[in-house]
C-alpha positions as CSV (number, residue, x, y, z in Angstrom):
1,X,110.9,-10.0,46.4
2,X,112.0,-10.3,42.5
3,X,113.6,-13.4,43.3
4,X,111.0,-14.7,45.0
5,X,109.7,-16.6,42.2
6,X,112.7,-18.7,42.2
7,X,113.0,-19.1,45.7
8,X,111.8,-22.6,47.6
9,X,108.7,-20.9,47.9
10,X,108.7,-20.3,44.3
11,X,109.2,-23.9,43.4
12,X,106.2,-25.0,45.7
13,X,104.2,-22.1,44.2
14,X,105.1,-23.6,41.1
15,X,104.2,-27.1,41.4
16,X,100.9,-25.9,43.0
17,X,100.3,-24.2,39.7
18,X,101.4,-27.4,37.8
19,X,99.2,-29.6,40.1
20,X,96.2,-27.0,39.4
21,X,96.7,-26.8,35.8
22,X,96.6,-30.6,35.6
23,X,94.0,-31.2,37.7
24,X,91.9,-29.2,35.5
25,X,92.7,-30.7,32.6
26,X,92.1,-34.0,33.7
27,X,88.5,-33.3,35.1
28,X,87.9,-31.2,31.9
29,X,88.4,-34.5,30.0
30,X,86.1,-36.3,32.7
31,X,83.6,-33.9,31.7
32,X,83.7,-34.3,28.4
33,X,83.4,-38.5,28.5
34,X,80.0,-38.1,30.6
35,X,78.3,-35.4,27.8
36,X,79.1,-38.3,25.4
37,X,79.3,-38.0,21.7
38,X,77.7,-35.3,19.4
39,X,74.5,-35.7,17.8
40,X,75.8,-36.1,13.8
41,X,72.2,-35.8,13.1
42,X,71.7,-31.8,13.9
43,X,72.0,-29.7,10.6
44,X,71.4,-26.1,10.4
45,X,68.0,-25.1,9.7
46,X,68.0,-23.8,6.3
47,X,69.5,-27.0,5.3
48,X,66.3,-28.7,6.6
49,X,64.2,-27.3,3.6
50,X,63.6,-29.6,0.6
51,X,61.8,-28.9,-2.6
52,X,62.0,-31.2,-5.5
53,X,64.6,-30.9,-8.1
54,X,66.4,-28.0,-6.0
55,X,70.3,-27.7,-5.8
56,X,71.9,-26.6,-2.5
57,X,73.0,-23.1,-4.8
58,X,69.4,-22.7,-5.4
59,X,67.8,-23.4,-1.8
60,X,71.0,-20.5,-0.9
61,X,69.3,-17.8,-3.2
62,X,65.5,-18.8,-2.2
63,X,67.1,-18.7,2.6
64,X,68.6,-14.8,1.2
65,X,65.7,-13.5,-1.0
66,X,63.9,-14.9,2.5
67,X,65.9,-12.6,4.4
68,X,68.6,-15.1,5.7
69,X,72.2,-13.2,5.4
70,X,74.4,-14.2,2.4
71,X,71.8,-17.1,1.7
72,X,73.7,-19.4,4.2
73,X,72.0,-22.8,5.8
74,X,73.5,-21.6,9.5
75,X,71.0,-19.3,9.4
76,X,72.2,-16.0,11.1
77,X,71.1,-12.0,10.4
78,X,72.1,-8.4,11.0
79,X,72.1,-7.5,14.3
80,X,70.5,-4.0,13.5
81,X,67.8,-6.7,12.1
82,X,67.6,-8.3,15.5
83,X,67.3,-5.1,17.8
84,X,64.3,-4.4,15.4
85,X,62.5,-7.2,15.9
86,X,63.1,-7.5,19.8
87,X,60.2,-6.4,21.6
88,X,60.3,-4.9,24.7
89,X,59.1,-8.0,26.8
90,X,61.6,-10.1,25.3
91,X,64.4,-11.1,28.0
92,X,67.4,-11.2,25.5
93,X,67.7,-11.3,21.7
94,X,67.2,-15.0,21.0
95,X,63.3,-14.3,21.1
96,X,63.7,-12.1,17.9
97,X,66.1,-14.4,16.3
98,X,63.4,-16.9,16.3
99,X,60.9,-15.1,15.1
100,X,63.3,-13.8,12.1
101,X,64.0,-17.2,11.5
102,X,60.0,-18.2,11.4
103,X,59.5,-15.8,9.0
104,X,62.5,-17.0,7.0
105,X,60.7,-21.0,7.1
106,X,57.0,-19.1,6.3
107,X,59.1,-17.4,3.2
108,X,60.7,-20.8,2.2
109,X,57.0,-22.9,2.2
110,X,55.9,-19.9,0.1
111,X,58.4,-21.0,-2.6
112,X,57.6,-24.5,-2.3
113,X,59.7,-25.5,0.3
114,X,58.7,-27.9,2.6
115,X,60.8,-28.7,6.5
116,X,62.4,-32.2,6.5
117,X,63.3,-33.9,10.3
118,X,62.4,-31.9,13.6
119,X,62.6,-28.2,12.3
120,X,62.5,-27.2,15.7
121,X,66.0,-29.2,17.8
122,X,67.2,-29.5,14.0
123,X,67.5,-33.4,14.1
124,X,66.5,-36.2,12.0
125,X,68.0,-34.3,8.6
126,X,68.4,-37.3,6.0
127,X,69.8,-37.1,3.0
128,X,67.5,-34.6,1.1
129,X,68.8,-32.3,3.3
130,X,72.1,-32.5,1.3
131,X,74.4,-31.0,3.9
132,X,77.6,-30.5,4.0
């Protein structure tokens, strides 16, 4: 049975797993031609705030004193943050994240901040948004 691997049933096992492999790879790359190219338009959503004469260091500082962690535009948060704010109806954790992430916008239009493109999919960001 230990040689069994390099038997003439091992070759064929072999190819099979060759044949397999490839397969997948090829139909993972068929895949990947029908989803078509990335949208270069999507930007985080702290990047989509804008208020005149900011610097990307500054609009950092206003996202963390609005509760975003480490002032970051991907905006993400502690996870002790997130169970608090899930509520019992909620189906999984995203619900909380959003509403974190609300509060975070409300915070930023109380500084002056204002949303620039579709705040919601995160698309039509224009050069204000100065990201990357």
């Amino acid at each position: 049975m230990a040689g069994h691997f390099y038997s003439a049933e091992g070759g064929e096992m072999m190819r099979r797993i060759f044949c397999t492999v490839a397969a997948a790879l090829l139909l993972s790359g068929c895949l990947l031609e029908s989803v078509g190219q990335l949208d270069n338009s999507v930007r985080p959503y702290g990047a989509h705030w804008f208020k005149e004469g900011m610097t990307r260091e500054a609009r950092r500082a206003d996202l963390a004193a609005c509760g975003a962690l480490n002032g970051e535009e991907k905006i993400r948060f502690h996870s002790e943050q997130i169970s608090a704010a899930k509520k019992p109806s909620d189906p999984n954790e995203i619900a909380a994240y959003v509403r974190l992430r609300d509060q975070v916008g409300l915070c930023m239009q109380g500084k002056g901040y204002i949303p620039i493109g579709d705040i919601k999919f995160l698309n039509d960001c224009d050069e204000r948004c100065m990201y990357p």
